[in-house]
N, C-alpha and C positions, 0 to 999 in steps of 0.2 A: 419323815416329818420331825419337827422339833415338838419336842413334852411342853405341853401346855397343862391348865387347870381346869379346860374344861371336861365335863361328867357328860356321856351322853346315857340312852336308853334304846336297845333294840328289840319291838315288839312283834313276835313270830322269827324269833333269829335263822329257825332252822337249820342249816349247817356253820350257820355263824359269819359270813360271807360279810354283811354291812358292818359289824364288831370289829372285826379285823382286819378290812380297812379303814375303818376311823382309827385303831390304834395304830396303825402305820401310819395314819394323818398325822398321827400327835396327841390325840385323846390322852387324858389322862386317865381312864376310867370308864369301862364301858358295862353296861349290866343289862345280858341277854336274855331272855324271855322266853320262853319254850314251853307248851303244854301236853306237846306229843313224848311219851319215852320215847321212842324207837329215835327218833329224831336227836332228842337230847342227848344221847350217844355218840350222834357222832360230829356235835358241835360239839364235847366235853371231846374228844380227842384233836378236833382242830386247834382249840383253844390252849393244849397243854402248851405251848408252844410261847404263849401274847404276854409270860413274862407277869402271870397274876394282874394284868392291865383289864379282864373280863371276866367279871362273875356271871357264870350263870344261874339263872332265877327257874327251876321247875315250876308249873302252873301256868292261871290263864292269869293275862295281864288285870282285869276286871276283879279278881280276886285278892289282887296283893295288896301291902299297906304302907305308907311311910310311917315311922322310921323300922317295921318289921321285916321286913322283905328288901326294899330299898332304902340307903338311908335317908336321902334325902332325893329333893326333886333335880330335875335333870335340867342340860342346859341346851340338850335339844335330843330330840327322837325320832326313831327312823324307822320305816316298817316299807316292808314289800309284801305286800299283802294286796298288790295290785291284780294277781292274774285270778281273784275271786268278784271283778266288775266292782268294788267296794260296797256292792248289796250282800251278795252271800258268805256264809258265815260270821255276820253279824261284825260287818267291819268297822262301817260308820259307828255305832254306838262304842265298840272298842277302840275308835281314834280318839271320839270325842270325850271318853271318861278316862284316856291316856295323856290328854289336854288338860283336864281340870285337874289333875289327882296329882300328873309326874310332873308336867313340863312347868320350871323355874317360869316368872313372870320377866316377859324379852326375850325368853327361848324361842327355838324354831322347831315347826315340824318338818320334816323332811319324809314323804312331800308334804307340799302346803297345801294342794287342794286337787281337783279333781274333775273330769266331767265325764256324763255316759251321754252318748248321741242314743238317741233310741227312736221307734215309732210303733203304736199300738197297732197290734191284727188282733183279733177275733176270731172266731168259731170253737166248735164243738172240738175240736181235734185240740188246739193250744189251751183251753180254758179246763182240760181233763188233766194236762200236763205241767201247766206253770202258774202257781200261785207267787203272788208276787205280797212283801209285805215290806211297805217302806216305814223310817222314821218320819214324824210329824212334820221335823225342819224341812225334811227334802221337798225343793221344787222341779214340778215340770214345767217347762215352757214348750208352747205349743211350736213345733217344727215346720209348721205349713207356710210361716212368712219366709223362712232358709230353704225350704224346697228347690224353688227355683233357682234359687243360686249358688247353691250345693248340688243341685241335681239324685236328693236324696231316694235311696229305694228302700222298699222293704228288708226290712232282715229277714222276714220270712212271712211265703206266699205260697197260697194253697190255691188251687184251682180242683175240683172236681167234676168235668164235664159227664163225666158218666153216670152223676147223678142223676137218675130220673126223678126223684121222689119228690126236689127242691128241697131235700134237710140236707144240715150239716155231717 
């Protein structure tokens, strides 16, 4: 790619993988984000490579400051932080305060948005195992008018016939 002047930001870089192809895009500047050591190692060796085009940023992105940390706000930012369903490890709240804090006014996020398909079960068996804690933004919408025309199933269904007692 041709050097441009845009600045991006990659939040959870881990091996550095979205850094270095944006600077192979053309980025002119990219600044990785990493709160894992083990990890941070061995994006600092991928990186030796990008030609000082990636800084990387130790810590969790929630913690850093402009102009301390980075200098300035970014002109777009990129996170794969997809395969935690964007509830676990406290994603949402780390895009949306990556939004206010980094991304330039007209930048992009990459991605821009999101959906979880879900359906609630119950009993004693899931309700021991899965606490669930959303932010206040998030909506559900009720799945039952898509049913039919999705043909949707449970993600998970329990039967126990050998219950004689009728508890869970």
């Amino acid at each position: 790619g041709q050097d441009c002047s845009i600045v991006g930001l990659d939040i959870g870089t881990g091996a550095g993988l979205l850094s270095l192809l944006s600077v192979q895009a053309g980025v002119k500047k990219m600044f990785a984000i990493e709160c894992n050591p083990h990890v941070l190692q061995c994006a600092k060796q991928n990186f030796a490579a990008a030609d000082n085009k990636v800084t990387l940023v130790e810590g969790f992105s929630t913690q850093l400051k402009i102009p301390r940390d980075i200098p300035s706000r970014a002109d777009f930012i990129v996170s794969e932080l997809l395969d935690t369903w964007l509830i676990a490890e406290g994603v949402l709240p780390i895009l949306r305060h990556a939004t206010s804090t980094f991304l330039a006014p007209g930048g992009v996020m990459v991605p821009k948005g999101g959906t979880i398909w879900t359906q609630l079960v119950t009993g004693t068996w899931m309700s021991c195992r899965a606490q669930l804690q959303l932010p206040d933004n998030v909506n559900f919408v009720s799945c039952k008018e898509y049913e039919e025309t999705l043909h949707l199933a449970p993600l998970f269904s329990h039967n126990n016939n050998n219950n004689k007692d009728g508890k869970d």
